[in-house]
NUPALUM-867257 format. One record per residue (C-alpha): y negated, x negated, z negated; residue number from 1; residue in one letter. Coordinates in pm, whole numbers. Last residue first. Layout:
<nukes>
NUKE      Y      X      Z   k r
NUKE      Y      X      Z NUM A
...
</nukes>
This chain:
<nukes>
NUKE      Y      X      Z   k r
NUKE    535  -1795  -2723 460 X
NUKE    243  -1603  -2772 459 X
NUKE    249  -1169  -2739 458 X
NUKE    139   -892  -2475 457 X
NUKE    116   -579  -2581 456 X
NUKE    -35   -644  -2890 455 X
NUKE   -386   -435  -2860 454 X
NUKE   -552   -761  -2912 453 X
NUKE   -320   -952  -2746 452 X
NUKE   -407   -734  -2446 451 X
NUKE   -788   -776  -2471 450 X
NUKE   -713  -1129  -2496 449 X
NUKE   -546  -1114  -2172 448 X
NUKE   -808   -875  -2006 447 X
NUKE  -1056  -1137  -2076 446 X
NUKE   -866  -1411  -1934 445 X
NUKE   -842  -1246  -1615 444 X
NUKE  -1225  -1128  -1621 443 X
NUKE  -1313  -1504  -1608 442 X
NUKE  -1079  -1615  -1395 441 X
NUKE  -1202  -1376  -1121 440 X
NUKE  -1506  -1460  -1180 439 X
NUKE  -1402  -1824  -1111 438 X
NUKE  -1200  -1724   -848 437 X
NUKE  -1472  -1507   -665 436 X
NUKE  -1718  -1802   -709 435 X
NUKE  -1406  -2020   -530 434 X
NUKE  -1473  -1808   -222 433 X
NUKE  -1251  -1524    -95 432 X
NUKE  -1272  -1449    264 431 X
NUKE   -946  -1564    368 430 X
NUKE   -778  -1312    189 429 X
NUKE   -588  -1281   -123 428 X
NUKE   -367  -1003   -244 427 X
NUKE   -315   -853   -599 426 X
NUKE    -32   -811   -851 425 X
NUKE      4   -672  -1210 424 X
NUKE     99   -323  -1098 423 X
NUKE    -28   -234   -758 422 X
NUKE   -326   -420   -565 421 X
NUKE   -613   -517   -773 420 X
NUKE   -959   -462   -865 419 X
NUKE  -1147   -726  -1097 418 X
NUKE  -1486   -627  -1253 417 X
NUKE  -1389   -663  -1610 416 X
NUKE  -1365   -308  -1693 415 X
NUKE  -1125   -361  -1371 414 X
NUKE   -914   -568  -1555 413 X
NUKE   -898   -385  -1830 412 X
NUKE   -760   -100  -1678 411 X
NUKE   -531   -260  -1505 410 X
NUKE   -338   -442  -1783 409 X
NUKE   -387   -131  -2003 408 X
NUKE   -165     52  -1727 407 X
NUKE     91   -216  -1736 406 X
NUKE    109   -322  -2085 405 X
NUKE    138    120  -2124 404 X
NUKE    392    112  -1863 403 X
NUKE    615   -134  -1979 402 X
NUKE    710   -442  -1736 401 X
NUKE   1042   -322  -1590 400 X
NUKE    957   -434  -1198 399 X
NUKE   1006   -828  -1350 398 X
NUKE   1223   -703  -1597 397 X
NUKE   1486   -486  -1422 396 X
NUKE   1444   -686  -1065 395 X
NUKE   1547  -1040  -1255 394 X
NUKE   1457  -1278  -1086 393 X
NUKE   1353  -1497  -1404 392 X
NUKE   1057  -1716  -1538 391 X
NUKE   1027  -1718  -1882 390 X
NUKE   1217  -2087  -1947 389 X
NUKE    913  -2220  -1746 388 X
NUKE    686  -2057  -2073 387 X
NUKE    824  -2312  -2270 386 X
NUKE   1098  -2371  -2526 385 X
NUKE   1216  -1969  -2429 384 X
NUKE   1444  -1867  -2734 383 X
NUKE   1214  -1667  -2934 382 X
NUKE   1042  -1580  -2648 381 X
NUKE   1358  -1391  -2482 380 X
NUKE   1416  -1228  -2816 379 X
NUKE   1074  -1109  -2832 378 X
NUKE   1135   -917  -2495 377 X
NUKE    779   -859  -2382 376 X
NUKE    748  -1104  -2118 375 X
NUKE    403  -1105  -1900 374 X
NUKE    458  -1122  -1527 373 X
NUKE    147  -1177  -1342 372 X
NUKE    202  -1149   -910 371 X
NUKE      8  -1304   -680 370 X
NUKE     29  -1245   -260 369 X
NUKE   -149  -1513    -12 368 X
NUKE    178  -1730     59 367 X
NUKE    434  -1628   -194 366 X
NUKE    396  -1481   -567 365 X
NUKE    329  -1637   -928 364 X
NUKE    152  -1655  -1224 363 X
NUKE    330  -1710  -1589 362 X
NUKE    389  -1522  -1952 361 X
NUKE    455  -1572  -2267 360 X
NUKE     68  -1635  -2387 359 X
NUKE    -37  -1910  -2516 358 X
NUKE   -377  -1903  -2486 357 X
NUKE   -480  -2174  -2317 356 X
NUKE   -125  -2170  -2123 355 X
NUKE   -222  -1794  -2024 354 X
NUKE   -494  -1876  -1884 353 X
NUKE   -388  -2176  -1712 352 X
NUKE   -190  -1928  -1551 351 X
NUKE   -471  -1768  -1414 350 X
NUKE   -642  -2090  -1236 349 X
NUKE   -304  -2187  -1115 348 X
NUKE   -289  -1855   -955 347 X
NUKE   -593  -1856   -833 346 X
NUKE   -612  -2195   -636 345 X
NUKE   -276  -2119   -522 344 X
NUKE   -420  -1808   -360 343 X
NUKE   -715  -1995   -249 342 X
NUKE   -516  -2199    -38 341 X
NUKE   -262  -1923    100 340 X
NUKE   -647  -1746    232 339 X
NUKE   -730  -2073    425 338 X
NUKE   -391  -2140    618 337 X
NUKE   -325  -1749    662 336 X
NUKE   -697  -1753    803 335 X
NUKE   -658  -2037   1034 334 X
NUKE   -343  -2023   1154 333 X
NUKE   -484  -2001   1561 332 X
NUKE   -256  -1689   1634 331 X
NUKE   -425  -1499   1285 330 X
NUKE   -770  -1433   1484 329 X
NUKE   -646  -1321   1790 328 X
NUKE   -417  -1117   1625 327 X
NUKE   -778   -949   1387 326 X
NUKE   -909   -861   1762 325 X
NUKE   -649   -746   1891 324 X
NUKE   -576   -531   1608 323 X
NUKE   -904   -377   1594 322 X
NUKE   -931   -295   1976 321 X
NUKE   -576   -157   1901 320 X
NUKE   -686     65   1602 319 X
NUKE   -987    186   1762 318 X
NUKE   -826    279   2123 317 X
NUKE   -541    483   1906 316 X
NUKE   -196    355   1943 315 X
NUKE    -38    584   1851 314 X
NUKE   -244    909   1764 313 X
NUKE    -60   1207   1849 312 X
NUKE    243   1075   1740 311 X
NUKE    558   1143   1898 310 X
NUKE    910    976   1922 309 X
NUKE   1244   1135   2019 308 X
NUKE   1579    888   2041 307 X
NUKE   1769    961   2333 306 X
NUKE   1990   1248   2502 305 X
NUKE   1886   1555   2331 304 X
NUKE   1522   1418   2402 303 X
NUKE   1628   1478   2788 302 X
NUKE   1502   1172   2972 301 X
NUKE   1845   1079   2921 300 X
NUKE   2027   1269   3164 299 X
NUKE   1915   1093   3454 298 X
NUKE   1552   1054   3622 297 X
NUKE   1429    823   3344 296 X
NUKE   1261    828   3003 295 X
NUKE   1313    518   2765 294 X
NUKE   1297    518   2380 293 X
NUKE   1672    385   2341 292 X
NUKE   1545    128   2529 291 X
NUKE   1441    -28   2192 290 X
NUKE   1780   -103   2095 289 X
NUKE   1805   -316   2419 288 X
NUKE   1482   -436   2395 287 X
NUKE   1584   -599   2033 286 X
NUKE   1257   -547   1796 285 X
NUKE    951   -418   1705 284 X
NUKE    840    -96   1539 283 X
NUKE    467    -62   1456 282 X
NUKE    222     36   1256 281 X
NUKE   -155    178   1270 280 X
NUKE   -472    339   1093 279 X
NUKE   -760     14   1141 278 X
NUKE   -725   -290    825 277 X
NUKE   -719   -495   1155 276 X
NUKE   -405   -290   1284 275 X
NUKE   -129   -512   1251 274 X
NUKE   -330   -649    891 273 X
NUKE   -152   -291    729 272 X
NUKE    132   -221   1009 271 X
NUKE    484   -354   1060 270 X
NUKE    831   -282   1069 269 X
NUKE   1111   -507   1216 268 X
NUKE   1399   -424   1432 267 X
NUKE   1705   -685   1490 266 X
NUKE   1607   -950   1286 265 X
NUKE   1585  -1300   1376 264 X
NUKE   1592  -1531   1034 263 X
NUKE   1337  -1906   1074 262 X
NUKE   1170  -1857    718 261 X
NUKE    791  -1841    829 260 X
NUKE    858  -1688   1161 259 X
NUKE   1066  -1452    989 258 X
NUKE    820  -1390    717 257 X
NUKE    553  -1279    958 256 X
NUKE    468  -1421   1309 255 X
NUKE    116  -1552   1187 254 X
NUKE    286  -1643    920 253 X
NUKE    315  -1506    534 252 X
NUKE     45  -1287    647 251 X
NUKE     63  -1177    991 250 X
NUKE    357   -956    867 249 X
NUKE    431  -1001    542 248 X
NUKE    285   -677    401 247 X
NUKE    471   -388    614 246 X
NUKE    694   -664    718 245 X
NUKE    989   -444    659 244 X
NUKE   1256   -638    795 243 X
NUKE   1556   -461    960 242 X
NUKE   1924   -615   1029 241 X
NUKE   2144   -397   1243 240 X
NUKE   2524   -369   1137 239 X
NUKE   2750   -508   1359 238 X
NUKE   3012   -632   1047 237 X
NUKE   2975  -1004   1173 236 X
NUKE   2552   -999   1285 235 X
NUKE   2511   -812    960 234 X
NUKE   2709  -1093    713 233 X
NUKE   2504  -1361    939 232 X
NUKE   2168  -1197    888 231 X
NUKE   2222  -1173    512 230 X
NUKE   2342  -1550    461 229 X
NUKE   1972  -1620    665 228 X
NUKE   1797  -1392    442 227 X
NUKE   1985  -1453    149 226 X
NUKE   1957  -1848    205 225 X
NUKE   1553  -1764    239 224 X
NUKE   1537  -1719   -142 223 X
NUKE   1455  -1370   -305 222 X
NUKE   1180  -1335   -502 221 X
NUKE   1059   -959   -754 220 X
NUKE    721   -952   -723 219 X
NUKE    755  -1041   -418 218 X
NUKE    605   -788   -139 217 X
NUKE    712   -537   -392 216 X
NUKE   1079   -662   -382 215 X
NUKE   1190   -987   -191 214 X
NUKE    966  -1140     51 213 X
NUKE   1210  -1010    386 212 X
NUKE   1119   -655    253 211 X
NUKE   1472   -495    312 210 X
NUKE   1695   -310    536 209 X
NUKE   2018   -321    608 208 X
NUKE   2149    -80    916 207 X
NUKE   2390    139   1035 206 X
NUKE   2609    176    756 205 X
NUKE   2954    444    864 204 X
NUKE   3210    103    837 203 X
NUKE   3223    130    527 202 X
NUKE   3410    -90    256 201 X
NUKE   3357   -441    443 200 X
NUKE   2965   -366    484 199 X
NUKE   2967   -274     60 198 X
NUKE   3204   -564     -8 197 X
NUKE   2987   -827    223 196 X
NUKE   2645   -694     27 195 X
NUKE   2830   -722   -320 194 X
NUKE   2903  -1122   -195 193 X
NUKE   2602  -1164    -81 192 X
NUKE   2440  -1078   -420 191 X
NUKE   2061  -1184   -383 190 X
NUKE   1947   -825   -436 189 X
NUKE   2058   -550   -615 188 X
NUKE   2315   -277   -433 187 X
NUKE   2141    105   -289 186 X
NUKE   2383    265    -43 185 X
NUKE   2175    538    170 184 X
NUKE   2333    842    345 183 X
NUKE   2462   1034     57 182 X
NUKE   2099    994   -100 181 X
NUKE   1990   1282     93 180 X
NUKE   2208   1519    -25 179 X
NUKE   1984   1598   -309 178 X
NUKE   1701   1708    -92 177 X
NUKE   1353   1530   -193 176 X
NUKE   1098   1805   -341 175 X
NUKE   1048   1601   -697 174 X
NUKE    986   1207   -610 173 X
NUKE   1193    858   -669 172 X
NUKE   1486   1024   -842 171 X
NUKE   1651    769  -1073 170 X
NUKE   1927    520   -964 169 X
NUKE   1688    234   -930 168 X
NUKE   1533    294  -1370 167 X
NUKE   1357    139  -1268 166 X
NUKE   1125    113   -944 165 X
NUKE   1216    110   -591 164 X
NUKE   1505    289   -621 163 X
NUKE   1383    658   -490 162 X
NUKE   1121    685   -185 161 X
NUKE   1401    548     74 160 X
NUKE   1518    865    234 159 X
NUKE   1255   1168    196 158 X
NUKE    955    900    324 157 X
NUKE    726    779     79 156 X
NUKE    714    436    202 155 X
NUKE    988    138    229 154 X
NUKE    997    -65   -115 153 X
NUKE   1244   -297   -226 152 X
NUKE   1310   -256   -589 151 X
NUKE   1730   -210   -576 150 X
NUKE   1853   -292   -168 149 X
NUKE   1894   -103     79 148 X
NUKE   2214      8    304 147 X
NUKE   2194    263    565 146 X
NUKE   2421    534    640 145 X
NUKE   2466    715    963 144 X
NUKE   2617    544   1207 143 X
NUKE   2638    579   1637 142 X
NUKE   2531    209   1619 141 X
NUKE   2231    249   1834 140 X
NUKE   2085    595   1735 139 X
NUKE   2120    521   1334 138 X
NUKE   1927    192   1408 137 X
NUKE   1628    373   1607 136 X
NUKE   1633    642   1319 135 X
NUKE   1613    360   1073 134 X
NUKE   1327    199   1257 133 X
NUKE   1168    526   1329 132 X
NUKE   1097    638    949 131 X
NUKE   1009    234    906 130 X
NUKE    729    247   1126 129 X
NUKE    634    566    969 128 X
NUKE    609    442    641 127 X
NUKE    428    158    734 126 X
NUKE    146    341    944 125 X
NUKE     30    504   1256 124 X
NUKE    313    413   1509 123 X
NUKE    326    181   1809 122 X
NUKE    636     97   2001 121 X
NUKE    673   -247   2031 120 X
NUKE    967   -457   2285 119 X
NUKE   1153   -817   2244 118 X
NUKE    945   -876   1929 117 X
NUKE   1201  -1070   1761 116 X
NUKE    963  -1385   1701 115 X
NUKE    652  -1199   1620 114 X
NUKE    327  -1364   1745 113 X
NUKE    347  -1330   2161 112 X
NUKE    551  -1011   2146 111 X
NUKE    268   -862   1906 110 X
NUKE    -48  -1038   2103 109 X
NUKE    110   -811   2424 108 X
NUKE    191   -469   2230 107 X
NUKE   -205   -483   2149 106 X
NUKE   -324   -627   2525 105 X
NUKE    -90   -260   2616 104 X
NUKE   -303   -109   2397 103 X
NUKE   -580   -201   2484 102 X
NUKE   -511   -123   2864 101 X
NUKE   -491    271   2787 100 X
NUKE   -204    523   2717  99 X
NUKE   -319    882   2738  98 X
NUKE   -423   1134   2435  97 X
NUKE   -790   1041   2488  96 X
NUKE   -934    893   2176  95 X
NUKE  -1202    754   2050  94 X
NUKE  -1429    699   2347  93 X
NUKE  -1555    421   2571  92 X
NUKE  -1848    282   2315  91 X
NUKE  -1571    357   2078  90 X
NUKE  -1431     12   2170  89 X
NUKE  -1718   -193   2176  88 X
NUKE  -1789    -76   1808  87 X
NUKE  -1429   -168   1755  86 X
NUKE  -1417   -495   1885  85 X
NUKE  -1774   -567   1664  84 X
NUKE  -1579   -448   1378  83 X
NUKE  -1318   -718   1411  82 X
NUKE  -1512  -1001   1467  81 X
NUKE  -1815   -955   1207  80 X
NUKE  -1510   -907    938  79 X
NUKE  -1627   -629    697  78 X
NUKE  -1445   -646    430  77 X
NUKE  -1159   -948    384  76 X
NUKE  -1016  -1092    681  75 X
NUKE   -658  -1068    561  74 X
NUKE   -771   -678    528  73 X
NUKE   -401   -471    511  72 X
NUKE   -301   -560    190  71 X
NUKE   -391   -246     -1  70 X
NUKE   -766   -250    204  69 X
NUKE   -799   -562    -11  68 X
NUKE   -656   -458   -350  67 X
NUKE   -759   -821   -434  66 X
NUKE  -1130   -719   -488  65 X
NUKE  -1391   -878   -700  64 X
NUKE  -1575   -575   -818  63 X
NUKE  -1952   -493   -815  62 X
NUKE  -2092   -191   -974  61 X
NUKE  -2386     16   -757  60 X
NUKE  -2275    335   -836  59 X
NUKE  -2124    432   -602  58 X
NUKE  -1897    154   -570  57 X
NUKE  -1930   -218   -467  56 X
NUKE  -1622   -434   -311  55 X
NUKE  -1600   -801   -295  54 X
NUKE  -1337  -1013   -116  53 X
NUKE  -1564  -1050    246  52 X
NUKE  -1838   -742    234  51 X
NUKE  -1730   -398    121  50 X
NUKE  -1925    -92     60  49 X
NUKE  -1970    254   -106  48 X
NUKE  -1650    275   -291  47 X
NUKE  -1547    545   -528  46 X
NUKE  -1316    422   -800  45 X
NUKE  -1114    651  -1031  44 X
NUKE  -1265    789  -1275  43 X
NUKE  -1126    789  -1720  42 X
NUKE   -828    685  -1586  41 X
NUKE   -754    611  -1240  40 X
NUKE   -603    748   -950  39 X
NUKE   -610    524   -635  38 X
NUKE   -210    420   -638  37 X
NUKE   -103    776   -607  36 X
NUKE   -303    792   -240  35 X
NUKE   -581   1099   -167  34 X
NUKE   -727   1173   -527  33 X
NUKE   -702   1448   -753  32 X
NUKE   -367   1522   -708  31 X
NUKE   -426   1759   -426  30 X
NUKE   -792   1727   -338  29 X
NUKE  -1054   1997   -339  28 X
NUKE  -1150   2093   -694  27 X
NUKE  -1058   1755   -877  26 X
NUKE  -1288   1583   -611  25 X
NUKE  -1571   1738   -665  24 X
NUKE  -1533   1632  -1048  23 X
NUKE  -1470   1283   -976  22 X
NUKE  -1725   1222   -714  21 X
NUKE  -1950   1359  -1039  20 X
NUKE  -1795   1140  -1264  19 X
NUKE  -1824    840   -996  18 X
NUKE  -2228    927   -986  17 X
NUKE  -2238    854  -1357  16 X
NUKE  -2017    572  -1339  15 X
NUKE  -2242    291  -1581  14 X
NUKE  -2209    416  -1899  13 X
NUKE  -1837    523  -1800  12 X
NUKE  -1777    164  -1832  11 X
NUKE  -1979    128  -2183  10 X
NUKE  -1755    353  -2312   9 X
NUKE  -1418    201  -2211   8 X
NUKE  -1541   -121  -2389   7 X
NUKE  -1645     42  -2669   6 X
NUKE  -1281    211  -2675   5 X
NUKE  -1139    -77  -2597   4 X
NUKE  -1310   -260  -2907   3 X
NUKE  -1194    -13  -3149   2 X
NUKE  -1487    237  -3267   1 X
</nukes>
């Protein structure tokens, strides 16, 4: 027996009651599980409880976690604060279909953090959020087309599920109409000279919209020049900027990464930490693109006449008592502060690692966000005189890892006790401890070794 199969063996050793979760759950659920990210070969996990960054499952095994709620609990499990807003929150009721005064306190910490938070309208996650920011931007400029850039990722929706992994031109999903990519131009990143020809050869794009951190909350960096070089090409073409600070936001700063990197977009989406790990998003932005919401006595409050928006749950008393609560939190700095220093902690910790070992490979990511890029192109190691000369920003290879390095990555990991977010990347809170990094460490370096050993990673 190879050592990942023992290894594999004596995981399912200890997932008894995860089999059986497993097995109920392959009779009822579509796909087996209820997200794409959460399936997992041979169970997927099944999590009784969380307390600060550590997670325990069914059966009793412990994990250091940097999924974290997948990016939404800055906090970490369990924050006293947070859940003792919500437990005085249902005290009053769950729901009631009716605005209430949370969630105007909600809207009210939003325009206080976020810099271009002229007006919020509440959703119930990222992918809505940025659903209604492109319809909002379509509405305004009397355009149809958007332009989006190669990795970036935007939510499952019909419009912007393809390009955000390689091959970009493929088909992101089966069931999406064909002619639905006739309204989206898709360019790589950090080119402002292919954004300016794209604006300058149609006048029909609406918006640009991107995740302010580069691709995969990123994985893939872009520098703050294209964010400010890209605001000033939209601002002179009047096409509306949009940043989807589906991750950033409250994390990067406590007014995202445009408060961190000084650029004023014209909409922004948010949600994840927005809601205190609670169901919730947001669109913020320009009030005069936001009026496009309004209802008045004239023509306009006909839906015919202005841009449409329901949700049955916007809003919800639980997610805003949560959100308040977790923005109260992130105004002082404190928890961004503490969970970007652990973060660097870790990451030097890991790639330490890899220089132990020699490995071609390094750690890296922004603020509280990691990513672990191993190269597998043995002509690029040939040549590399260090593992500095590895790193690149180059969307095909750092979203181009192979699958099986990938998969084997994260399924080693987790043997180990170590859950994380998507790919080789995790998230940090402020919760983590240096015992979590050390463990952390630990399990790190034995899934790199584990990965020699099956050679899909290789020494410089």
């Amino acid at each position: 027996m190879s050592a990942l199969s023992s290894l594999s063996a004596s995981y399912m050793e200890t997932r008894g009651r995860s089999s059986e979760y497993f097995e109920r759950a392959s009779r009822v659920l579509g796909g087996k599980v209820g997200h794409d990210l959460r399936y997992f070969e041979p169970v997927p996990l099944y999590i009784q409880k969380g307390k600060a960054g550590r997670k325990w499952d069914v059966d009793g095994n412990e994990y250091v976690d940097f999924l974290m709620g997948n990016g939404a609990l800055l906090l970490g499990h369990a924050d006293p604060i947070v859940l003792e807003a919500i437990r005085q929150a249902m005290g009053s009721g769950t729901h009631f279909g009716n605005d209430h005064p949370l969630h105007i306190e909600w809207a009210e910490w939003v325009q206080k953090l976020v810099p271009s938070a002229e007006r919020v309208r509440f959703v119930n996650s990222g992918s809505e959020a940025t659903m209604l920011a492109i319809r909002l931007a379509r509405a305004f400029t009397g355009r149809s087309k958007l332009l989006r850039f190669e990795g970036h990722f935007h939510g499952w929706l019909d419009g912007v599920v393809h390009g955000f992994q390689p091959p970009f031109d493929s088909d992101g999903s089966l069931g999406v109409p064909p002619g639905v990519r006739e309204s989206f131009v898709t360019i790589p990143d950090r080119d402002l000279g292919l954004a300016e020809q794209v604006l300058a050869a149609d006048n029909r794009i609406a918006a640009a919209i991107l995740e302010p951190s580069g691709a995969s909350w990123g994985r893939v960096p872009i520098s703050p020049e294209f964010l400010h070089g890209l605001r000033e090409l939209t601002e002179s073409y009047g096409v509306l900027l949009i940043f989807d600070e589906v991750v950033t936001g409250f994390r990067f700063s406590p007014g995202g990464a445009q408060q961190l990197y000084g650029v004023m977009p014209d909409l922004s989406c948010f949600a994840k930490i927005l809601a205190g790990a609670m169901p919730g998003g947001a669109v913020v932005g320009r009030a005069d693109v936001l009026e496009l919401f309004d209802q008045t006595g004239d023509a306009r409050h006909d839906r015919f006449e202005r841009v449409a928006h329901l949700g049955t749950f916007n809003a919800a008393p639980l997610s805003a008592a949560a959100g308040i609560a977790l923005l109260k939190q992130v105004a002082t700095g404190g928890p961004i502060h503490r969970a970007n220093e652990v973060t660097r902690k870790l990451q030097a910790a890991w790639d330490a690692v890899l220089d132990k070992h020699g490995i071609a490979g390094y750690v890296y990511g922004p603020c509280s966000t990691f990513h672990v890029y191993f190269e597998t192109d043995k002509r690029r190691i040939r040549e590399a005189t260090s593992r500095q000369d590895l790193h690149t920003s180059d969307a095909k290879r750092l979203k181009g890892m192979p699958l099986q390095l990938v998969s084997l990555y994260q399924r080693l990991l987790r043997y180990h006790g170590v859950d994380n977010m998507s790919s080789t990347g995790g998230v940090v809170s402020a919760a983590h401890t240096e015992r979590d990094i050390e463990d952390s460490t630990r399990a790190f370096e034995m899934t790199v070794l584990g990965l020699r050993e099956a050679r899909q990673v290789f020494s410089l």
